[in-house]
C-alpha positions in Angstrom: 0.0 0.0 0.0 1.4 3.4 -0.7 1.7 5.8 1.8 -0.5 8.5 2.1 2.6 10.9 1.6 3.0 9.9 -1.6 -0.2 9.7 -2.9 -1.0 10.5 -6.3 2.8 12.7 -6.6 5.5 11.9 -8.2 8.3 9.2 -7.1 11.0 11.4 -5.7 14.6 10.7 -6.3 16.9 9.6 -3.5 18.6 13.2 -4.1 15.6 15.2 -3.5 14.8 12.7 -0.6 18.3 13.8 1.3 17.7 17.8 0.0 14.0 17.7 1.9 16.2 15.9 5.0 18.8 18.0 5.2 16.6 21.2 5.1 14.8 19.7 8.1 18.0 19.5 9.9 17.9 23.0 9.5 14.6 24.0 11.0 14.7 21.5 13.9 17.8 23.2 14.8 16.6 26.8 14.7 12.9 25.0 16.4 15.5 24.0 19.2 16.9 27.5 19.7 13.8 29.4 20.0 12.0 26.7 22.1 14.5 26.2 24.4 14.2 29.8 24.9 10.8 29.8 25.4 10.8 26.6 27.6 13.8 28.5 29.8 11.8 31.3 30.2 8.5 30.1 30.8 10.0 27.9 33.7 11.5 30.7 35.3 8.5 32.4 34.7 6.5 29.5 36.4 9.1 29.6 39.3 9.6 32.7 40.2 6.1 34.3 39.3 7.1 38.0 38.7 6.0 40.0 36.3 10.0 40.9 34.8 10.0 36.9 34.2 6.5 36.5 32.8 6.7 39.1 30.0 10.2 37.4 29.3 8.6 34.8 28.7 6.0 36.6 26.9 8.4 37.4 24.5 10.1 34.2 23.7 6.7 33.0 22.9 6.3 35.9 20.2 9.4 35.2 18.7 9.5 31.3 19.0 6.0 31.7 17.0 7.4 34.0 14.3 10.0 31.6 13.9 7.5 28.7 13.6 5.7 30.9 10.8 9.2 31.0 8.7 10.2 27.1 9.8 6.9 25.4 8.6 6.4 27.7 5.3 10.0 26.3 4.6 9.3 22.9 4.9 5.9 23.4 3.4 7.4 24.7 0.1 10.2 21.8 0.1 7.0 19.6 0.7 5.6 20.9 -2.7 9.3 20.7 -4.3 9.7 17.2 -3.3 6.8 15.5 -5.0 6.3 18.2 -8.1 3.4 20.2 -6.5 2.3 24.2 -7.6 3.5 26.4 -4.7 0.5 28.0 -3.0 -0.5 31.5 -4.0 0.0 31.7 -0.2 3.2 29.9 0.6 5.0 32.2 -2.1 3.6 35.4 -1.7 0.9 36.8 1.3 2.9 34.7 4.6 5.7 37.1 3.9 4.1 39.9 3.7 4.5 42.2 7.0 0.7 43.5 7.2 -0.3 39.3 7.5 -0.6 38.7 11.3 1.6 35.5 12.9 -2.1 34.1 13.9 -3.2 33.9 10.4 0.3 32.7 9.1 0.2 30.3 10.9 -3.3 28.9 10.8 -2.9 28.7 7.4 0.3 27.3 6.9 -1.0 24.4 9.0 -4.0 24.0 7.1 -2.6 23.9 3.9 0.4 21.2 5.3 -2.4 19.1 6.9 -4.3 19.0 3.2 -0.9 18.2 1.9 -0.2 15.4 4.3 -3.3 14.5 5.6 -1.9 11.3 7.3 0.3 13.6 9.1 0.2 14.6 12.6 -0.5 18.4 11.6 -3.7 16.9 10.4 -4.6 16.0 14.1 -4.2 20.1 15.4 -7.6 20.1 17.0 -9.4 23.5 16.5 -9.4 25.1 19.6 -5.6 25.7 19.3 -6.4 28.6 17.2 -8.6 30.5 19.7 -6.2 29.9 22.0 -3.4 30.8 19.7 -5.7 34.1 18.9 -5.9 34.9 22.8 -2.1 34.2 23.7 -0.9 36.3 20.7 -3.3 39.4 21.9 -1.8 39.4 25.5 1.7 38.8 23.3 0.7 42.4 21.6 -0.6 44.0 24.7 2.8 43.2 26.7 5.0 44.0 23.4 2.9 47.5 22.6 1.4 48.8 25.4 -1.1 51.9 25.4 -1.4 51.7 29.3 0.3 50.6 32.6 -2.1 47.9 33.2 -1.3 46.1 29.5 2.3 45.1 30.9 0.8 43.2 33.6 0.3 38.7 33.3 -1.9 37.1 35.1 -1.6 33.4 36.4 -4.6 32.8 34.1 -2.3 34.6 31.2 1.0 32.3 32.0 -1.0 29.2 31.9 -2.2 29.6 28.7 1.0 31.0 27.0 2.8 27.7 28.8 0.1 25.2 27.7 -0.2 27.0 24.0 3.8 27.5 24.0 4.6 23.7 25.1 2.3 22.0 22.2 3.7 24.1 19.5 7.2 23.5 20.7 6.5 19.8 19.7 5.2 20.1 16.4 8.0 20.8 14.3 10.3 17.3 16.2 7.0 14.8 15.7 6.4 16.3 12.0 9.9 15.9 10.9 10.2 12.4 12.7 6.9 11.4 10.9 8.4 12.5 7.3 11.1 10.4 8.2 8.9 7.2 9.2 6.9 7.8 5.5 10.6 8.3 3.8 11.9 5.2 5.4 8.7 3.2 4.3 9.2 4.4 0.8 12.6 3.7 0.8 11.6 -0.1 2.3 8.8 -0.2 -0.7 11.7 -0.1 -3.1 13.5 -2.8 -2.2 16.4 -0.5 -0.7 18.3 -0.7 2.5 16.8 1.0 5.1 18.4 3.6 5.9 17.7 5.5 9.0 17.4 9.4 8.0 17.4 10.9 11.7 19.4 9.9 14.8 17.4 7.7 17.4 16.6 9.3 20.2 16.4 6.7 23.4 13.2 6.7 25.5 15.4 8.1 28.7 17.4 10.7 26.9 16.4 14.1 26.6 13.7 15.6 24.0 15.7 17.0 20.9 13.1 19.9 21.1 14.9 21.1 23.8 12.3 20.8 26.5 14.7 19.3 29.1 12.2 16.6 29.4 12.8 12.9 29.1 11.9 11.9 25.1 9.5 9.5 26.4 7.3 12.3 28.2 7.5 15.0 25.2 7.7 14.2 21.7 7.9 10.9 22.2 4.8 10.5 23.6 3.5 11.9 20.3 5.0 9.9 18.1 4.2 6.7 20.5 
């Protein structure tokens, strides 16, 4: 049975296979930057509880989900590269302008990957994420532009959700990648080929490659389980 990657696309070559890998190397490791920032942050945040912590923290989220924005439109145009797709209107045009909002980047972007890989885990993104992603990047705006004193301050109720809403986008980018490479390794098997393992196996005890600090077995892993 094909897999529902590679549905109705084009065979990709073992070249274009290791291209679309390596440029996944590239935005897990920039994923793992900005959300061990944010997972920093929010802990110290969490810990300490005052208000110079929690609009740190604030701001890593802002700028771990702008990063997301430019991470997943990157691997959503390889996406369409790999298996001879047309580029979204979208994709190559309106989620760079400046005047479109993270929220709506992002939403989309999503959208359009789960469509694209429907068998994917980013097919799974319930709905309510994007109210809460709606919410979380308001109080982001309020903290970052403030009109007056009362804007700059968090409440528990405002730290809960950026850490809940901060933590499950933090693990998207590690299960989506490690998902492409369970579908490439299939393919690779439905050829007849060696299999050839296209990212390094994390143990169940060691930590979380998405920089969490947590054990892979209680993060990502639990994801991909």
């Amino acid at each position: 049975m094909k897999s529902p990657m590679l549905h109705h696309r084009k065979i990709p070559s073992i070249e274009a296979i290791e291209k679309f890998r390596e440029g996944n190397k590239h935005v897990v490791e920039v994923m793992k930057v900005l959300g061990g920032d944010f997972t920093r942050a929010i802990t110290e945040a969490m810990k300490e509880g005052d208000q110079y912590n929690c609009r740190a923290a604030v701001h890593c989220f802002g700028s771990m989900i702008e990063g997301l924005a430019v991470m997943m439109r990157e691997i959503a145009c390889r996406m369409c590269e790999l298996f001879g797709e047309p580029l979204n209107p979208f994709l190559r045009e309106k989620s760079v302008e400046r005047g479109v909002s993270a929220s709506h980047r992002i939403v989309t972007i999503y959208r359009l990957m789960a469509e694209f890989a429907p068998a994917s885990p980013l097919a799974d993104i319930p709905d309510d994420r994007w109210e809460k992603l709606h919410a979380a990047l308001a109080i982001r705006n309020r903290v970052v532009h403030p009109t007056r004193g009362k804007d700059i301050d968090l409440t528990q109720e405002d730290m809960h959700l950026v850490l809940r809403l901060g933590m499950d986008f933090v693990r998207d980018i590690p299960t989506f990648v490690h998902w492409c490479a369970q579908e490439h390794q299939k393919f690779m098997w439905s050829l007849g080929g060696q299999r050839v393992r296209e990212t390094a196996k994390v143990g169940r005890n060691e930590p979380c490659p998405c920089g969490s600090k947590r054990k892979f077995k209680a993060c990502c892993g639990a994801s991909a389980a």
